[in-house]
OpenMM code with the backbone's topology and positions (N, CA, C; nanometers):
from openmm import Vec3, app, unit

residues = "UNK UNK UNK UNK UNK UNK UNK UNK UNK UNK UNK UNK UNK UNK UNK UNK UNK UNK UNK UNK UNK UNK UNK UNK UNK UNK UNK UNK UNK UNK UNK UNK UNK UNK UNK UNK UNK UNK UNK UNK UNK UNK UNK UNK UNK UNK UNK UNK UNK UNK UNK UNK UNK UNK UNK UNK UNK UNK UNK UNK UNK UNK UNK UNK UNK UNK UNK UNK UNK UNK UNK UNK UNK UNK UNK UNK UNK UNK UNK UNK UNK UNK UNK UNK UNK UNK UNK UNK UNK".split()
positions = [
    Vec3(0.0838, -0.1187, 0.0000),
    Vec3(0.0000, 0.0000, 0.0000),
    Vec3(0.0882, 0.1249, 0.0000),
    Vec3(0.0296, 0.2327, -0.1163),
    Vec3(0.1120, 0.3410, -0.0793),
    Vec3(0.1362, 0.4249, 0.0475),
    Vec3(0.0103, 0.4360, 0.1146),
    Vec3(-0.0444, 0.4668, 0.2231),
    Vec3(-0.0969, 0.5821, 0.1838),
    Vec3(-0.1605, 0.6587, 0.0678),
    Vec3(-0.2595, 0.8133, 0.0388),
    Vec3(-0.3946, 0.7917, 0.1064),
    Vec3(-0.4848, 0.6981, 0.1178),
    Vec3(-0.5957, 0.6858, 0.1942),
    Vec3(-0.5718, 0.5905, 0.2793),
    Vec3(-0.6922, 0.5942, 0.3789),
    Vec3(-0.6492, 0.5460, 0.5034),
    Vec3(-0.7497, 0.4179, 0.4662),
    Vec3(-0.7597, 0.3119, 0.5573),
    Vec3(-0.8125, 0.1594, 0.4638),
    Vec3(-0.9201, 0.1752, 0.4808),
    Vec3(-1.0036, 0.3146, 0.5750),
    Vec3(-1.1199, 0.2883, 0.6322),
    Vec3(-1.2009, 0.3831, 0.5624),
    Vec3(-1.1425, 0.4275, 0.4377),
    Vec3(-1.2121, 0.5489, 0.3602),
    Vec3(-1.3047, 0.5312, 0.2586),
    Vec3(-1.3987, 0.5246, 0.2555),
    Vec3(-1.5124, 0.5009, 0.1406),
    Vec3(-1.4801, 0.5910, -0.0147),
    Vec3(-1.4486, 0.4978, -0.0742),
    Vec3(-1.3430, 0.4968, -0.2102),
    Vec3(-1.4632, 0.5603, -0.3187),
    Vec3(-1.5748, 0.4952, -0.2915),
    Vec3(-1.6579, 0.5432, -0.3635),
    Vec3(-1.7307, 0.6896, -0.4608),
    Vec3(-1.7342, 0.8215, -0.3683),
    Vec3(-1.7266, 0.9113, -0.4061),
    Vec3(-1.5770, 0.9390, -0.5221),
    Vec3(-1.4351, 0.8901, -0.4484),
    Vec3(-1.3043, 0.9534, -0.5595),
    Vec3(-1.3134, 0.8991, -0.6589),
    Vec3(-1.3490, 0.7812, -0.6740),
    Vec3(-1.3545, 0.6614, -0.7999),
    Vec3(-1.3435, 0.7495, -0.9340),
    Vec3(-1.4950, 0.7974, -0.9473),
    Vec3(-1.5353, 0.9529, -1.0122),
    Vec3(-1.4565, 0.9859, -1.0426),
    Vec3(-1.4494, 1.0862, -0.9572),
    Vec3(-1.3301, 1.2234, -0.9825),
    Vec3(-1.1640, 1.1781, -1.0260),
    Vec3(-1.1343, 1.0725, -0.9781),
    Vec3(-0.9897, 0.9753, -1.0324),
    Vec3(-1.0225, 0.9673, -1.1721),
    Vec3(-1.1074, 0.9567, -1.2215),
    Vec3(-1.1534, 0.8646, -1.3651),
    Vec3(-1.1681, 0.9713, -1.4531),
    Vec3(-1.2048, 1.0928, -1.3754),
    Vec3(-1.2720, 1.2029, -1.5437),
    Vec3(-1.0815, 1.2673, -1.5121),
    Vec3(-0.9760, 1.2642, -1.4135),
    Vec3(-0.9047, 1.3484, -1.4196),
    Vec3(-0.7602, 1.2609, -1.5483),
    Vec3(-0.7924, 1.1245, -1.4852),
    Vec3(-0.7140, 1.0062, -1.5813),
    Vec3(-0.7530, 1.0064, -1.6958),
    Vec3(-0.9279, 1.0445, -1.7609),
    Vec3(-0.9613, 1.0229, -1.8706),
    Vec3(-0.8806, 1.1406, -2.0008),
    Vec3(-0.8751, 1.2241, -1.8885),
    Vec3(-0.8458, 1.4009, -1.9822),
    Vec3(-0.6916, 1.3647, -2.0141),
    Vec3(-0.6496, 1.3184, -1.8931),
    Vec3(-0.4651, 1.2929, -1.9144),
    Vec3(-0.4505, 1.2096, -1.9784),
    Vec3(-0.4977, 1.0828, -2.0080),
    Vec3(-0.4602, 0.9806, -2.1330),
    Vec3(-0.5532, 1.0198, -2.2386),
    Vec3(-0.6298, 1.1452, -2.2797),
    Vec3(-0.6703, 1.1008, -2.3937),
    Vec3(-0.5959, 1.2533, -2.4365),
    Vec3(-0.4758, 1.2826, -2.3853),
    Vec3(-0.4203, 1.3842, -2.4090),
    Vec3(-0.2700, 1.3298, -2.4766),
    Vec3(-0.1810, 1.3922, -2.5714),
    Vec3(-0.0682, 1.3117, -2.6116),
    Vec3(0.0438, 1.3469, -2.5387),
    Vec3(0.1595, 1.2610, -2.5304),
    Vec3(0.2616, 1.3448, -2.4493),
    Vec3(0.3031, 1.4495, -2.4587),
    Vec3(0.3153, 1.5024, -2.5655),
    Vec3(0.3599, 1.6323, -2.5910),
    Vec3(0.2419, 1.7480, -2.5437),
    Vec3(0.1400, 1.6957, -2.5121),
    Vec3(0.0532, 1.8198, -2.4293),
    Vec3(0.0317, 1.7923, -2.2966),
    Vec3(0.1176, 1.6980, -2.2289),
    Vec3(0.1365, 1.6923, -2.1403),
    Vec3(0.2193, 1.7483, -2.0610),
    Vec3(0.2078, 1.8246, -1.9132),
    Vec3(0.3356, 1.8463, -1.8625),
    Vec3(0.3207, 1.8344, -1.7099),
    Vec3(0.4188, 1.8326, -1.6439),
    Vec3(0.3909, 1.7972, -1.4966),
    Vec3(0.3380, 1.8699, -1.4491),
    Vec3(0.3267, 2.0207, -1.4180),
    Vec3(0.2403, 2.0879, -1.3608),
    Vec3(0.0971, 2.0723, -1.3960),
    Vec3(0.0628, 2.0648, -1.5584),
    Vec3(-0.0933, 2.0024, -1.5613),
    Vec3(-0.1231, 1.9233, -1.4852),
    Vec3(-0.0262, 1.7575, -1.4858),
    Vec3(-0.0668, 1.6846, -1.3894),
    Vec3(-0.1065, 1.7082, -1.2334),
    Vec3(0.0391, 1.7746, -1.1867),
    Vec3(0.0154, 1.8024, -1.0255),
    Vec3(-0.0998, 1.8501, -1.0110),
    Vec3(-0.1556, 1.9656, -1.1062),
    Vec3(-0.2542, 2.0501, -1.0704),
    Vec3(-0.3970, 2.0071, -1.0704),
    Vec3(-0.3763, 1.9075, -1.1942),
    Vec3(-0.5286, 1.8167, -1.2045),
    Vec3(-0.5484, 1.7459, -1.0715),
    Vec3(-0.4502, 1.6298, -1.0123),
    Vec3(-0.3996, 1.5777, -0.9323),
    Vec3(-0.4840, 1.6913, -0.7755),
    Vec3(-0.3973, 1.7808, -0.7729),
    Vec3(-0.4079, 1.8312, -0.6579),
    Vec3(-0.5956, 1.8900, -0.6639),
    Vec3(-0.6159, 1.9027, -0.7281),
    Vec3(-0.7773, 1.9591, -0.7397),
    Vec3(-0.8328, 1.8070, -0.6444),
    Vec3(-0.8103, 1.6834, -0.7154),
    Vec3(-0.8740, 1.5818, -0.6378),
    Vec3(-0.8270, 1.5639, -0.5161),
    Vec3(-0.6981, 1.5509, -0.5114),
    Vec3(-0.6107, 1.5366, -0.3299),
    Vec3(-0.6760, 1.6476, -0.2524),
    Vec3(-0.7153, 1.7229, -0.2689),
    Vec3(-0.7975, 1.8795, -0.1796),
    Vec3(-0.9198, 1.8225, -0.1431),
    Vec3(-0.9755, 1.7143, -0.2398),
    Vec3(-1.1476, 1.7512, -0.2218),
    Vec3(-1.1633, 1.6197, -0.1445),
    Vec3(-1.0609, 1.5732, -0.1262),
    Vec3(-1.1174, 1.4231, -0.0716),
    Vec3(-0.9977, 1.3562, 0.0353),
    Vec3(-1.0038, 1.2565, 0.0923),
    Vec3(-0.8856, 1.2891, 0.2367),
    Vec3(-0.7809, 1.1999, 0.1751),
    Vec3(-0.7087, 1.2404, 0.1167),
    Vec3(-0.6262, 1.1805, 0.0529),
    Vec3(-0.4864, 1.2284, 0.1417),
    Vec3(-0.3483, 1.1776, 0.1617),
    Vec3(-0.2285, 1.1658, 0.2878),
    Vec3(-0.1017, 1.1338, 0.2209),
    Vec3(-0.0694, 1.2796, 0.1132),
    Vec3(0.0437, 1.2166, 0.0042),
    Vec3(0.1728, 1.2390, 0.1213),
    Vec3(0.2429, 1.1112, 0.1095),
    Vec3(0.3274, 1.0910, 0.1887),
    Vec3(0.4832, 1.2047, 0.1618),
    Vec3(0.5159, 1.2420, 0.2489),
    Vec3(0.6413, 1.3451, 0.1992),
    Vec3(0.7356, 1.3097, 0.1202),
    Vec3(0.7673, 1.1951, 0.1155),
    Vec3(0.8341, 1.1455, -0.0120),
    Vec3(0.7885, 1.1536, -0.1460),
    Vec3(0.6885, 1.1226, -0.1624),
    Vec3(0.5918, 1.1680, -0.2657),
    Vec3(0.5331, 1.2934, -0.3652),
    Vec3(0.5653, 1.3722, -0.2293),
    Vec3(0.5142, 1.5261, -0.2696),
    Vec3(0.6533, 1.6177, -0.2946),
    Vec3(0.7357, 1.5603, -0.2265),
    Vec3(0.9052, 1.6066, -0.2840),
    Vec3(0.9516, 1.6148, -0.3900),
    Vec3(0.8976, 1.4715, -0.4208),
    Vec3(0.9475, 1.4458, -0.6162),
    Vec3(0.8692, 1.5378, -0.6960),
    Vec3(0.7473, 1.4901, -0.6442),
    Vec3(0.6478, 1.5937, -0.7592),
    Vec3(0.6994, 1.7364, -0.7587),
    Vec3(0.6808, 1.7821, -0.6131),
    Vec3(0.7589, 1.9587, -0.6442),
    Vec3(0.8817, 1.9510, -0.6683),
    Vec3(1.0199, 1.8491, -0.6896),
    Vec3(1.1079, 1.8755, -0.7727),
    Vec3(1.0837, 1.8608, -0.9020),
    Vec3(0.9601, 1.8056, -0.9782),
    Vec3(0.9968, 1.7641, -1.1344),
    Vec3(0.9130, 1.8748, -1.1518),
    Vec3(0.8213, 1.9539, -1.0538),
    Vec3(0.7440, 2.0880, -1.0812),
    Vec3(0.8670, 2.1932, -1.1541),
    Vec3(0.9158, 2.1649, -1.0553),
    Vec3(1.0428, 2.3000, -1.0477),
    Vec3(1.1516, 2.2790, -1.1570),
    Vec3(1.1956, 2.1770, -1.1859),
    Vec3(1.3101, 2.1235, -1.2628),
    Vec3(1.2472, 2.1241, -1.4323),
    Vec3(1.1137, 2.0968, -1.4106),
    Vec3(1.0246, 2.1610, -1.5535),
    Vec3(1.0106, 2.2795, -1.5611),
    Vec3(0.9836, 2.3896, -1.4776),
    Vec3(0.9677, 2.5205, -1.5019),
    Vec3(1.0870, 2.6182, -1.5604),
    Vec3(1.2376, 2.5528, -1.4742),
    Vec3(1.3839, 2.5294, -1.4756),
    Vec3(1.4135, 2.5311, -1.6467),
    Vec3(1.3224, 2.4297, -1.7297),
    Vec3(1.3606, 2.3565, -1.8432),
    Vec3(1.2600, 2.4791, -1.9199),
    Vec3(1.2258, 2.5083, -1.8791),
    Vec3(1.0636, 2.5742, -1.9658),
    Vec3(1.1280, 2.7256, -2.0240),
    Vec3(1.2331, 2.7686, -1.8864),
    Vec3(1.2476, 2.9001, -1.9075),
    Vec3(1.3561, 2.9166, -1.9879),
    Vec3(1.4443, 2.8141, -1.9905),
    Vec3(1.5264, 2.7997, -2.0543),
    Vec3(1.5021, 2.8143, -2.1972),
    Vec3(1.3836, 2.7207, -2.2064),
    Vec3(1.3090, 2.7011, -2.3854),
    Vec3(1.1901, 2.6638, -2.3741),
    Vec3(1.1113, 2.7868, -2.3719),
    Vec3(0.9910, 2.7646, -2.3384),
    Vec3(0.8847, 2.6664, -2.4483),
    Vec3(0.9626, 2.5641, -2.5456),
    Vec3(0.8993, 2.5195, -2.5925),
    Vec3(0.9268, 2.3593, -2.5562),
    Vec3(0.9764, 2.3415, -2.4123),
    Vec3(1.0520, 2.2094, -2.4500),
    Vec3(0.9555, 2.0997, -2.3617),
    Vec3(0.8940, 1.9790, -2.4121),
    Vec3(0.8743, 1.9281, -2.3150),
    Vec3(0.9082, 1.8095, -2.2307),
    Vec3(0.8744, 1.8036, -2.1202),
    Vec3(0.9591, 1.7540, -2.0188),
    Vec3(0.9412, 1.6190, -1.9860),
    Vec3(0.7341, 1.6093, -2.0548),
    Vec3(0.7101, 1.4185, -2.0502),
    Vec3(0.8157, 1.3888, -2.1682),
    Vec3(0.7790, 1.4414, -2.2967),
    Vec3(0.7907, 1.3953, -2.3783),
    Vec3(0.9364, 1.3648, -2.3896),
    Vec3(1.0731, 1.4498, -2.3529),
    Vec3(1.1840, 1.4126, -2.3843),
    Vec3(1.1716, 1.2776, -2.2397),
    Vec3(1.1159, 1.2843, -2.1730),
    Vec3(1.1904, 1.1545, -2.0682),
    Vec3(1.0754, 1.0650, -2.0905),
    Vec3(0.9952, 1.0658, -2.1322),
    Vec3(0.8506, 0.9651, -2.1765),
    Vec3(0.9565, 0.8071, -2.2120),
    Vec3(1.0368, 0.8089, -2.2911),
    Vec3(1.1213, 0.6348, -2.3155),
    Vec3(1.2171, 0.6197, -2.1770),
    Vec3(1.2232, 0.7065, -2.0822),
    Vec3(1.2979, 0.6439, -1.9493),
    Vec3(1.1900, 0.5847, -1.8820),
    Vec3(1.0488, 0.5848, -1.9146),
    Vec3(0.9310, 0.5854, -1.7682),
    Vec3(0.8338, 0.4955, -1.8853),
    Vec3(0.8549, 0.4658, -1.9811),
    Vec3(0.7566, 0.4147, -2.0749),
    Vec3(0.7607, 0.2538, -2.0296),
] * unit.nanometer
topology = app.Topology()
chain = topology.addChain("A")
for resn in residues:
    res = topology.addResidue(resn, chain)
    for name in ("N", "CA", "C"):
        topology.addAtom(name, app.Element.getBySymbol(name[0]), res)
């Protein structure tokens, strides 16, 4: 278990909201993808529901936040799934 919900949490209501935020992100291509979309889609659901992202967890994400923005300003056309998409594929 990752440990984000607790075992005693009625899953039912996020199911939903997990599903329309996964549907938008995979029917999106990598290249219009970028980590802050994610975090941000992401964090809209972690707010609304009792979700317990572990600090390890939320570290990485705000480093690949930052280390993309890092990459962005550099060349604001570059993206950050898409060049590392074959390390994580």
């Amino acid at each position: 278990a990752l440990d984000f919900l607790s075992p005693d949490v009625d899953v039912s209501p996020i199911v939903p909201a997990l599903k329309n935020f996964f549907d938008d992100a995979l029917n999106s291509t990598v290249g219009e993808l970028n980590f802050k979309t994610i975090v941000d889609g992401l964090g809209a659901v972690l707010y609304q529901y009792p979700f317990d992202v572990p600090a390890y967890y939320a570290l990485i994400l705000r480093s690949l936040t930052v280390l993309e923005g890092l990459a962005l300003y550099a060349d604001p056309n570059f993206k950050v799934l898409a060049a590392s998409y074959p390390y994580f594929a």
